[in-house]
C-alpha beads as a LAMMPS data file, in Angstrom:
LAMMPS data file: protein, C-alpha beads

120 atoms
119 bonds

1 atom types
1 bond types

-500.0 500.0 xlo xhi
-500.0 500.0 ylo yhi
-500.0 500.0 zlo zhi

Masses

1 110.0

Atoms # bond

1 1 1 -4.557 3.242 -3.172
2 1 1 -3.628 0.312 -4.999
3 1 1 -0.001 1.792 -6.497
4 1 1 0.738 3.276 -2.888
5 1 1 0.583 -0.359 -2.041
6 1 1 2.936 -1.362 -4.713
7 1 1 5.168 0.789 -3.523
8 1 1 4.795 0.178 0.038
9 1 1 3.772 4.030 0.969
10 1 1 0.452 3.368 2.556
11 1 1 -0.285 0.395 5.013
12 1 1 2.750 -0.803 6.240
13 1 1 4.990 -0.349 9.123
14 1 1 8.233 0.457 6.839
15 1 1 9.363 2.760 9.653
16 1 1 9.344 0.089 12.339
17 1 1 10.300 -2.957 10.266
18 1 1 12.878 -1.331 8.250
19 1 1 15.520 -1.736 11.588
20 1 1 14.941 -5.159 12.005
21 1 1 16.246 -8.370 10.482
22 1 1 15.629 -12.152 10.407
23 1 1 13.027 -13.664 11.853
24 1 1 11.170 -11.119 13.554
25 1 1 11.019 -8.731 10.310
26 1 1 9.995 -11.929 8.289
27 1 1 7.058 -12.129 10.961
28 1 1 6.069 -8.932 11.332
29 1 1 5.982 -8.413 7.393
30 1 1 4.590 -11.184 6.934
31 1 1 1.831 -10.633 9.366
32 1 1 1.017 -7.050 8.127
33 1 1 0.982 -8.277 4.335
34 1 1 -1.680 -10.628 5.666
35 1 1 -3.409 -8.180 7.298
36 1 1 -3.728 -5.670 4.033
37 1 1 -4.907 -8.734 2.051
38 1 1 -8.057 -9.243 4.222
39 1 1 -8.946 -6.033 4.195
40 1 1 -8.736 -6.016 0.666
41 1 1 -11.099 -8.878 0.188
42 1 1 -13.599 -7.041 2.575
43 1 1 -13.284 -3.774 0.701
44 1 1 -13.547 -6.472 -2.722
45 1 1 -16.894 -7.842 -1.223
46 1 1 -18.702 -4.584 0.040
47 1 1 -17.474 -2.677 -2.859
48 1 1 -19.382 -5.534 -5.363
49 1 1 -22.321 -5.012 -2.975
50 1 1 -22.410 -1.541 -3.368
51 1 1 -21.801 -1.345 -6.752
52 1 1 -24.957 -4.333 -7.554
53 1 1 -26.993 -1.997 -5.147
54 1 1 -26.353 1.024 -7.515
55 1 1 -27.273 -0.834 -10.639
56 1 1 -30.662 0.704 -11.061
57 1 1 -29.516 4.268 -9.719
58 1 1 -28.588 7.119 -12.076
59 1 1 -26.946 10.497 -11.485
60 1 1 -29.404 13.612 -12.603
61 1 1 -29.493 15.249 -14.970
62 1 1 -26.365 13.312 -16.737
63 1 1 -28.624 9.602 -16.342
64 1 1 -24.690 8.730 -15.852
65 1 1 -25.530 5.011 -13.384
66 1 1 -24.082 5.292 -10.151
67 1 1 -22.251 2.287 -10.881
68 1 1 -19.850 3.779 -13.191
69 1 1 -18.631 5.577 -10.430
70 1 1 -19.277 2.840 -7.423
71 1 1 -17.434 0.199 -9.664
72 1 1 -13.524 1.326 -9.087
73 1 1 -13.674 0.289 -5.232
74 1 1 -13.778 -3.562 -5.263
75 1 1 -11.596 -2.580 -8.875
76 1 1 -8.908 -1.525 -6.815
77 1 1 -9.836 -3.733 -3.830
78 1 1 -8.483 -6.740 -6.014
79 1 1 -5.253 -4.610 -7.369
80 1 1 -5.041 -4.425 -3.876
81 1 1 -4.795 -7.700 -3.020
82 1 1 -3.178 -8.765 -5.593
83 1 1 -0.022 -6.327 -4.857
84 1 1 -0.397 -7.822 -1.560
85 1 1 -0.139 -11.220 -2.886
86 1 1 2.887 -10.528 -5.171
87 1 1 4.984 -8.648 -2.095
88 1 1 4.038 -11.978 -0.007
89 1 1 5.533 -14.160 -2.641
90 1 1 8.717 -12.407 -2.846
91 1 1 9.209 -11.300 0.350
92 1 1 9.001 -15.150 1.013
93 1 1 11.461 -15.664 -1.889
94 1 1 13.817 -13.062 -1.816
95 1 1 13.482 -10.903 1.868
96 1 1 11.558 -8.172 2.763
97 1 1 14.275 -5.854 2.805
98 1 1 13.653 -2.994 0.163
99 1 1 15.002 0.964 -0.934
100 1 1 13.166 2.088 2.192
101 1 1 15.505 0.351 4.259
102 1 1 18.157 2.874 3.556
103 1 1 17.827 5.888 5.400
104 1 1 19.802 8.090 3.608
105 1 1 17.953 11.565 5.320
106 1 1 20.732 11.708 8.253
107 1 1 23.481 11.426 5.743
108 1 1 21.558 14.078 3.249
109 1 1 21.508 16.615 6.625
110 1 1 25.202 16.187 7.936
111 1 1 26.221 16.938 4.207
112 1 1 24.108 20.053 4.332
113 1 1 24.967 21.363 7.675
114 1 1 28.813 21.051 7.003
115 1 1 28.377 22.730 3.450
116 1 1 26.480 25.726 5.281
117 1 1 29.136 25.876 7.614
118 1 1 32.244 25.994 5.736
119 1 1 29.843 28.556 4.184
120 1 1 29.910 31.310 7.155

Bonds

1 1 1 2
2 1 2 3
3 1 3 4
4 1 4 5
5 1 5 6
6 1 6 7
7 1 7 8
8 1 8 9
9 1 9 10
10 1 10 11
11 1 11 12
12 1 12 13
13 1 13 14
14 1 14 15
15 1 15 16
16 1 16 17
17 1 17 18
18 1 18 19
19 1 19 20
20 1 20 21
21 1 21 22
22 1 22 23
23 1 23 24
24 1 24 25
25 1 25 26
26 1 26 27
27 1 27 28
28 1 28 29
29 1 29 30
30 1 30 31
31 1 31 32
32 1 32 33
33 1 33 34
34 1 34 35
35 1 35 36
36 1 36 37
37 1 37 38
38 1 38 39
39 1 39 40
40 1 40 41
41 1 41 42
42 1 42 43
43 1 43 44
44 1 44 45
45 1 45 46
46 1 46 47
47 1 47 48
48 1 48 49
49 1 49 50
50 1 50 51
51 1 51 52
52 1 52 53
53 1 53 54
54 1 54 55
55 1 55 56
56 1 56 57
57 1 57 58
58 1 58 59
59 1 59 60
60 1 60 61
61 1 61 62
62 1 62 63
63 1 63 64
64 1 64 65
65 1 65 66
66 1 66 67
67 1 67 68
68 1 68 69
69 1 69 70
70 1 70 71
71 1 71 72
72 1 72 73
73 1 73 74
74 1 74 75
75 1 75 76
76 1 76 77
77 1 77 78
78 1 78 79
79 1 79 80
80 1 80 81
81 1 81 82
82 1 82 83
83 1 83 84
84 1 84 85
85 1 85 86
86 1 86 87
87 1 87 88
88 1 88 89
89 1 89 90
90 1 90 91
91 1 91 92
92 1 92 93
93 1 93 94
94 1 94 95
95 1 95 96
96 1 96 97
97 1 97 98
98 1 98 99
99 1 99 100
100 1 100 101
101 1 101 102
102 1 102 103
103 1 103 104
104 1 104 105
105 1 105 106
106 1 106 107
107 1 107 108
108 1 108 109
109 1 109 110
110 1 110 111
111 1 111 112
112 1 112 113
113 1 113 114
114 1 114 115
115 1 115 116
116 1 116 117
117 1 117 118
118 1 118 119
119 1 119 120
């Protein structure tokens, strides 16, 4: 969860942002970024809830605590937020714009439909 949000391949609207410029992508990015990051604190909060809940709890017959396995979901609540965090600062810096912004997939199909052409 938390390297799909590094990468920007879970949470975001990249497909409706990625057409827009200036003020309104700034906005809407902004906005969403701000969005992930609360939900990240919520999942950071119930997750250390859950996990203190399990403390006492063990897995038979392995006596393995719960907590072991309880423990990575406010883990990567805060890599979560964090990502968020660092995409806020430079989108503020530098732009939002990324790679995703270049949609490369019509270019990729014309190429192959005139190859299979000249083919037949």
């Amino acid at each position: 969860m938390a390297a799909a949000t590094r990468r920007n391949d879970h949470f975001y609207l990249t497909e409706i942002t990625k057409r827009m410029t200036g003020a309104p992508r700034n906005t809407i990015e902004t906005v969403n970024r701000v969005i992930v990051l609360i939900v990240a604190i919520v999942i950071v909060w119930c997750g250390t809830q859950n996990t203190l809940l399990d403390l006492g709890s063990y897995r038979m017959p392995s006596l393995i605590p719960l907590t072991v396995y309880t423990a990575i979901v406010p883990i990567s609540g805060v890599l979560v937020a964090l990502f968020s965090v660092e995409q806020l600062v430079n989108g503020w810096k530098n732009g939002y714009a990324g790679p995703e912004d270049k949609d490369d997939t019509r270019e990729v199909i014309a190429s192959r439909s005139a190859r299979r052409a000249s083919f037949c």
